[in-house]
C-alpha positions in Angstrom: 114.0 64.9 59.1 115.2 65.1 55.4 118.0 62.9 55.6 115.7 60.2 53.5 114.1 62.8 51.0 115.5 62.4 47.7 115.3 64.9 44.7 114.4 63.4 41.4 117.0 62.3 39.0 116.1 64.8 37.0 116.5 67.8 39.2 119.3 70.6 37.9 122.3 71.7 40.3 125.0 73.6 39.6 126.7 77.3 40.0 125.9 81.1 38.6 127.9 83.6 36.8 127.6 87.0 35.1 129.5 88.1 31.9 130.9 91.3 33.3 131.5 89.8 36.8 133.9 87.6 35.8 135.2 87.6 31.9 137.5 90.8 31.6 139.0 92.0 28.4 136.4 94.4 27.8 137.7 95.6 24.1 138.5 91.8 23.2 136.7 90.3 19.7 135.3 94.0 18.9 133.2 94.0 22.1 131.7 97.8 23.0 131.9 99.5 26.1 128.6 98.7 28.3 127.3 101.0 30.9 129.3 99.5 33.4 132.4 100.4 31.1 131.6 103.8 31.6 130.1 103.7 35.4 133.5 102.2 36.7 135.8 104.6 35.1 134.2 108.0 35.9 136.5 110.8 35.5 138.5 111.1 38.7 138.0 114.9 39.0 134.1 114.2 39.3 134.3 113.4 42.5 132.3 110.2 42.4 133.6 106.7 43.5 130.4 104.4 42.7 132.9 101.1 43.5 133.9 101.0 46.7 137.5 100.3 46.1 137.8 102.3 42.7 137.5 99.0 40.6 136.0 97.6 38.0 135.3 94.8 35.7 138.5 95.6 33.4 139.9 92.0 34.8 137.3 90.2 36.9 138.5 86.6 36.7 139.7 86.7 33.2 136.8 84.2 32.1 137.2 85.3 28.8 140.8 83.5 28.1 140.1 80.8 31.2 136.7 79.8 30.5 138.6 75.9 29.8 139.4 75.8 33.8 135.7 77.0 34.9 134.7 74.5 32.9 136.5 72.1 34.6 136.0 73.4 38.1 132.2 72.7 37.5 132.9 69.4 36.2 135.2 68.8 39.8 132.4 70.4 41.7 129.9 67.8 39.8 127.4 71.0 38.5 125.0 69.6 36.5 124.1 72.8 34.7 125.8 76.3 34.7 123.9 79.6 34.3 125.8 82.4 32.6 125.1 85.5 30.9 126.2 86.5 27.7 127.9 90.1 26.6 125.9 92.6 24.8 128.7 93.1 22.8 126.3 95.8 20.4 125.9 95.5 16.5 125.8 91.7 15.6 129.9 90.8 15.9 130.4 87.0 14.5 133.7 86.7 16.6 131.6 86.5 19.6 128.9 84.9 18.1 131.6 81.7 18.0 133.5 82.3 21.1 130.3 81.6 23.1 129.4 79.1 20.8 132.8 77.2 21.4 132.2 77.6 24.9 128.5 76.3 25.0 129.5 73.1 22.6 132.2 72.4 25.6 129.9 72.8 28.7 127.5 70.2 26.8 130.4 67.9 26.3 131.4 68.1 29.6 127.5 66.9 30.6 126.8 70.5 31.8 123.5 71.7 31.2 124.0 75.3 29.8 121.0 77.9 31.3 121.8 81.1 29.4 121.2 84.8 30.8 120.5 87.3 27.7 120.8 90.5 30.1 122.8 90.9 33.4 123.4 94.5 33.6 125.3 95.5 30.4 123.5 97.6 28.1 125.8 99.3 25.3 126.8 102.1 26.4 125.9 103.2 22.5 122.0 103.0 23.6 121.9 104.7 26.6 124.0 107.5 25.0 121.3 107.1 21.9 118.2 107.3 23.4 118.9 107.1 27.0 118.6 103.1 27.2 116.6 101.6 29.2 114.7 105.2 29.8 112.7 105.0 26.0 110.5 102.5 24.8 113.2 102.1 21.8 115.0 99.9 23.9 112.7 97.2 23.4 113.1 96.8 19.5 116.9 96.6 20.4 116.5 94.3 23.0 114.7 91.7 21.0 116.7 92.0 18.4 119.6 91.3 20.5 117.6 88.3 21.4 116.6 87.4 18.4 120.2 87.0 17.4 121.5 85.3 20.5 118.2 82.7 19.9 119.1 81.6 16.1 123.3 81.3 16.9 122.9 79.3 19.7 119.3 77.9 19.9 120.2 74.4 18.3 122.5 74.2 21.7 120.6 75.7 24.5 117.2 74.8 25.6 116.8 77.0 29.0 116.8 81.1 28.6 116.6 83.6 31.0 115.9 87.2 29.2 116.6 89.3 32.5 118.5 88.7 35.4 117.1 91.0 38.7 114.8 93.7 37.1 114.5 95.1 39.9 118.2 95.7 40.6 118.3 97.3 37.3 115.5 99.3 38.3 116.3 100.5 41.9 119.6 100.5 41.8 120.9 101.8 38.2 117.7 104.2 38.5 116.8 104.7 42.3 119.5 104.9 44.4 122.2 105.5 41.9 124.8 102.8 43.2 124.7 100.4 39.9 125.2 101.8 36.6 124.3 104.5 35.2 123.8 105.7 38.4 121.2 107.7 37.9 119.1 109.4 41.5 117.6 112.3 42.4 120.1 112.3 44.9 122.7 115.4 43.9 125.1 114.1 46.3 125.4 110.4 44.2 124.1 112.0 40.3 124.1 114.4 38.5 121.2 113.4 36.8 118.1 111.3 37.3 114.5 111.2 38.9 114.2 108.9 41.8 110.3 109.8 41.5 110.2 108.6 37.9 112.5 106.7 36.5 113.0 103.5 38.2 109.4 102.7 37.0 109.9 103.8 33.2 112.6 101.4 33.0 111.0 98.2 34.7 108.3 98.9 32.2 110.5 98.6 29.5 112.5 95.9 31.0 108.7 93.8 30.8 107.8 94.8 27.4 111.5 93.5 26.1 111.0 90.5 28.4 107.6 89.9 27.2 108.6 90.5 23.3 111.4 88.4 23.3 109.2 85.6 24.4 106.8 86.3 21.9 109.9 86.2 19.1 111.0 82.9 21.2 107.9 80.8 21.5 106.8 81.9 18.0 110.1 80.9 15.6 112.5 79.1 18.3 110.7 76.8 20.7 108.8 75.6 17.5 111.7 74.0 15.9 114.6 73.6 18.4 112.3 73.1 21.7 113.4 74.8 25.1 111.9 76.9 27.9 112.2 80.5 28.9 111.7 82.8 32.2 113.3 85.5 33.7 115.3 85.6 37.2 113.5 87.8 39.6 115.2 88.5 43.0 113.5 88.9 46.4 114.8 88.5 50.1 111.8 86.4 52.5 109.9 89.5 54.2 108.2 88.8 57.4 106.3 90.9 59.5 108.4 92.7 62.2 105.5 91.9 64.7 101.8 90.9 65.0 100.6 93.8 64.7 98.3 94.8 61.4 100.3 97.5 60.1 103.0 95.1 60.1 102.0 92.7 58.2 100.4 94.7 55.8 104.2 96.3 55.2 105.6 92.8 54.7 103.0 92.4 52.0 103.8 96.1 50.3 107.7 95.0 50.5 107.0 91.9 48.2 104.7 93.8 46.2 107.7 96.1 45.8 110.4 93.9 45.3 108.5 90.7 43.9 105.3 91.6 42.7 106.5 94.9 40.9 108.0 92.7 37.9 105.8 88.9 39.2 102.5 90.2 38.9 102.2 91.7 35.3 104.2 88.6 33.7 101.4 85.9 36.0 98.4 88.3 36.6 98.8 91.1 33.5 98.7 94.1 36.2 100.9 95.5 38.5 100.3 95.3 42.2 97.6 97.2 43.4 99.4 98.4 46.6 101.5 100.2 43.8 98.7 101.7 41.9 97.7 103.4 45.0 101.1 104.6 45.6 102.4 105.5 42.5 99.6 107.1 40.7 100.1 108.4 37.3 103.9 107.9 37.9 103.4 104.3 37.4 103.3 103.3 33.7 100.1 101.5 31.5 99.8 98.6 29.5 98.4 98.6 26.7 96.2 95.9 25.7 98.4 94.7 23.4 101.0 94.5 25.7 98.9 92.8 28.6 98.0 90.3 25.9 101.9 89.6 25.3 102.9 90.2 28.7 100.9 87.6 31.0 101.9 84.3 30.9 105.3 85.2 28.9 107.6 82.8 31.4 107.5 79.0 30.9 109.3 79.2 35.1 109.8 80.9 38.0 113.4 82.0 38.2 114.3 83.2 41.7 117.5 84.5 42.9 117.2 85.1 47.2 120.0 85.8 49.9 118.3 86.6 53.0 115.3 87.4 54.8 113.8 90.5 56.3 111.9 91.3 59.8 109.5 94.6 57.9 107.9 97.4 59.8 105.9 100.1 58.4 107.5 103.4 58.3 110.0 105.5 56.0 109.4 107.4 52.6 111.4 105.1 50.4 108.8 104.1 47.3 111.6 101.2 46.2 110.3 99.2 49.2 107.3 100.4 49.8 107.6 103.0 52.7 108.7 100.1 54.8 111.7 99.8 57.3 113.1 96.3 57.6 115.6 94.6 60.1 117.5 91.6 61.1 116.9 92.2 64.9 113.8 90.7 66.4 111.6 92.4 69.1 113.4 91.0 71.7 116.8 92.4 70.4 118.4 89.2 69.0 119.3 89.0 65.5 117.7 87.0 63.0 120.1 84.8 61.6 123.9 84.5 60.8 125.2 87.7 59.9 127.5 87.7 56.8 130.4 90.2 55.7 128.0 92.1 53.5 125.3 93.7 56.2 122.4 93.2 54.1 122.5 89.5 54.4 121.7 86.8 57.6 121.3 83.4 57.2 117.7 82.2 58.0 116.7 79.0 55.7 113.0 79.2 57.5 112.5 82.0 55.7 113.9 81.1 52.4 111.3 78.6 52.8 108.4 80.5 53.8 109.7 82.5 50.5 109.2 79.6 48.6 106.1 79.5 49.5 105.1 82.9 49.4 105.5 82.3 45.2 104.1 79.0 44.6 100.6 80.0 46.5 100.6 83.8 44.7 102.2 83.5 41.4 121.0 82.0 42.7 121.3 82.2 46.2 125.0 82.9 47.8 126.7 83.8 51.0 129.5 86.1 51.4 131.4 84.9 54.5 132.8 87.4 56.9 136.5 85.6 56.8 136.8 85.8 52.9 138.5 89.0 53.0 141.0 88.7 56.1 142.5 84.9 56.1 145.5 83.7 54.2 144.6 81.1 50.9 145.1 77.7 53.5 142.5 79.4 55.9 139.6 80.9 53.7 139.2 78.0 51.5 138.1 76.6 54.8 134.3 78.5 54.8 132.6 77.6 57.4 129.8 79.9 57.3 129.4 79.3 53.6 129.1 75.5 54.5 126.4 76.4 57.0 124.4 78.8 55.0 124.3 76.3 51.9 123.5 73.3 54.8 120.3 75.3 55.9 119.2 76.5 52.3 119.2 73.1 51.0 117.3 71.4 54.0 114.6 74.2 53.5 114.6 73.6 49.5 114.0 69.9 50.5 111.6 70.6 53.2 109.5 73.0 50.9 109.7 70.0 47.9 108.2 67.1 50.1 106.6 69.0 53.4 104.6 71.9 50.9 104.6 70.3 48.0 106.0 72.7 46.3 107.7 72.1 42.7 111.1 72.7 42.4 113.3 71.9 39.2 116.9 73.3 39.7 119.1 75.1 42.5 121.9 77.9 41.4 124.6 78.7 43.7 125.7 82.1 43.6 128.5 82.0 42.7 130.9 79.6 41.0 133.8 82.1 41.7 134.8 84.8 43.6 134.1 88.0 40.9 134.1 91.8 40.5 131.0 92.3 42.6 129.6 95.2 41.3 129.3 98.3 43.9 131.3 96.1 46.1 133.8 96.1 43.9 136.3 92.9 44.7 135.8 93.7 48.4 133.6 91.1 48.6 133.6 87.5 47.6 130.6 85.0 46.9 132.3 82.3 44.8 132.6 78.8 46.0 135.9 78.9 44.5 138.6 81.5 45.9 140.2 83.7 43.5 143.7 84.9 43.7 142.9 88.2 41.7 146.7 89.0 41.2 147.6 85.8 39.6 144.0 84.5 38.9 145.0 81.1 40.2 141.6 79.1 41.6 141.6 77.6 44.8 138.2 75.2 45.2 136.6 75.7 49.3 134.7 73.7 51.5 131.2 74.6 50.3 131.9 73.4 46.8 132.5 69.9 48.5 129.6 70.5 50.8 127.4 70.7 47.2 128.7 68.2 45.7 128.8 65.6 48.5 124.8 66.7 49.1 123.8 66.9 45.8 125.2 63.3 45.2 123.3 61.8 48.5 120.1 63.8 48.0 119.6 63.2 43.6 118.3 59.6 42.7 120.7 58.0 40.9 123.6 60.7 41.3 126.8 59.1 40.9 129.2 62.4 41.3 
């Protein structure tokens, strides 16, 4: 059915990275530690292992020194744009200043569209140590000053931002549940420290505010003179109600509120979700009126990151996702979807459709295969289920362009390599390009044909 719909010739594709998920040399040009320095090299004798195999980003792909060959593996895989975050590195450091300069000059030469990430995860570990980060309104000056900097150096260059990457990651996980960096939780068993209660809701109200001020800085002294667009990347999973039933549906409505609409709805509507209010009470921050007024409308797009989709019950006390329980198995005991290595993820495209939806009537994506971890280099290159889930994401992207009219400018694949995956550790690969970690050698797999084969039938004009 959309073997004849065509995307516009101006429509973006191409592959997503993160700084500390795949550059290494952590102490190279001056660069400080981040909180994930200090996250994945806990003192042994605390008795904490918050990466599942004990490793960290120390390595990753080694980016850093082969960013030359990435660059050429997206120019092999035909990416017409490349989305990448850059390193906090902390005070204003001019030797990284050029080194992602050099690198941004090559991806235009090479006819790659660079989309630039300010933050993916990596505050200085100097802030949180400070004034506790991402915990104190503080953070927010030092943020868009950050910005600020990375705006004026590279501005001339790049003409799509993205301030955040996940909020709600950030959030939940570095805040919540304790499994990212700093891994804070109420939990005693996970932190020392934290407030599950609290906390995760302090920090995505900062995480606005230096969203929102940013773009202030950004539309008032950049955009004027060099042009360009800015957004943020939220992330959601499709949630669908369990059942017919009322209190169903009503939970697959709190569950995007929670996930979607926590961080959506003050940027488009200049309020959090009301389903939170009622929640949340007094634990859920104010704006002020000066912030509301900065605050709505500060994102020129919708950036979405989505993996999978969710059947959602009510039931549970978990505030993160809205006392709801969700599933992949269906009332009548079959599963969902395609179930990958990682168990929070099932292929469904329908869903990542009705997703689509979900956001263009009220207001990235990857795969880890189940073989990636067990098959010799000749074998996993060979992804089948990677192929399958990008086959069915695409057809829904096309079907949700031309069947719901919906307006779509660029598609991400998560990722362009295998990387340090963060809780995960290296246990779990995503890239469309296999890494051999001991010898960093890069072996290109099937889906990154697939991509480029269907990105060169479906674009008008596309001569890959």
């Amino acid at each position: 059915m959309t073997a004849t719909f065509q995307l516009p010739s101006d429509f973006l594709h191409g592959y997503a990275t993160a700084a500390y998920q795949i550059e290494g040399s952590p102490t190279a040009l001056g660069r400080t530690p981040s909180i994930w320095d200090t996250f994945t090299h806990l003192d042994p004798n605390s008795g904490r292992k918050p990466v599942k195999d004990g490793s960290s980003g120390d390595n990753a792909t080694e980016s850093f020194k082969k960013w030359k060959e990435d660059i050429a593996l997206l120019k092999q895989f035909g990416a017409k744009a490349y989305r990448f975050s850059l390193s906090w590195l902390g005070p204003v450091n001019e030797a990284g200043v050029k080194h992602y300069r050099q690198f941004i000059e090559e991806l235009i030469k090479a006819d790659i569209i660079p989309f630039v990430t300010l933050y993916h995860w990596d505050l200085p570990q100097a802030l949180h140590d400070r004034y506790g980060g991402w915990l104190n309104r503080k953070v927010v000056d030092d943020f868009v000053h950050y910005a600020e900097v990375c705006f004026n150096a590279f501005g001339d260059l790049v003409k799509h931002w993205l301030t955040l990457n996940e909020p709600w990651c950030i959030s939940g996980l570095g805040y919540g549940t304790g499994r990212h960096a700093p891994g804070r939780s109420s939990n005693r068993e996970i932190s020392p420290e934290g407030d599950t209660s609290t906390e995760p809701y302090i920090v995505a109200h900062n995480l606005i505010l230096s969203h929102a001020y940013a773009v202030k800085y950004f539309r008032e002294n950049i955009s004027p003179v060099y042009g360009g667009l800015i957004g943020i990347t939220l992330d959601s999973g499709g949630y669908l109600p369990y059942d017919d039933k009322p209190e169903s549906i009503q939970a697959a409505q709190r569950a995007y509120d929670c996930r979607l609409g926590w961080f959506a709805d003050p940027i488009y509507r200049g309020h959090y979700p009301p389903s939170m209010k009622q929640m949340l009470g007094q634990r859920l921050p104010d704006f002020s009126m000066e912030d509301i007024f900065v605050v709505k409308g500060s994102s020129d797009f919708f950036g979405l990151n989505t993996y999978t989709t969710n059947l959602v019950q009510d039931g549970g006390s978990d505030e993160l996702s809205g006392k709801t329980k969700s599933t992949f198995i269906k009332p009548d005991g079959t599963p969902l979807g395609r179930q990958a290595h990682v168990p929070w993820l099932q292929t469904y495209p329908q869903g990542f459709r009705a997703l689509l939806n979900y956001i263009w009537k009220c207001h990235e994506n990857g795969f880890a295969a189940k073989s990636d971890l067990f098959l010799p280099i000749p074998d996993v290159v060979h992804d089948v289920d990677r192929v399958e889930y990008f086959q069915g994401y695409t057809e829904a992207m096309l079907q949700a362009i031309y069947l719901d009219n919906i307006k779509i400018n660029s598609y991400f694949a998560w990722s362009l390599l295998d990387n340090f995956e963060w809780a995960d550790g290296y246990t779990t690969r995503f890239g469309v390009t296999y890494v051999d970690y001991e010898t960093q050698r890069r072996y290109p797999k099937d889906s990154a044909h697939f991509l480029k084969e269907w990105f060169s039938k479906h674009v008008e004009g596309s001569h890959i």
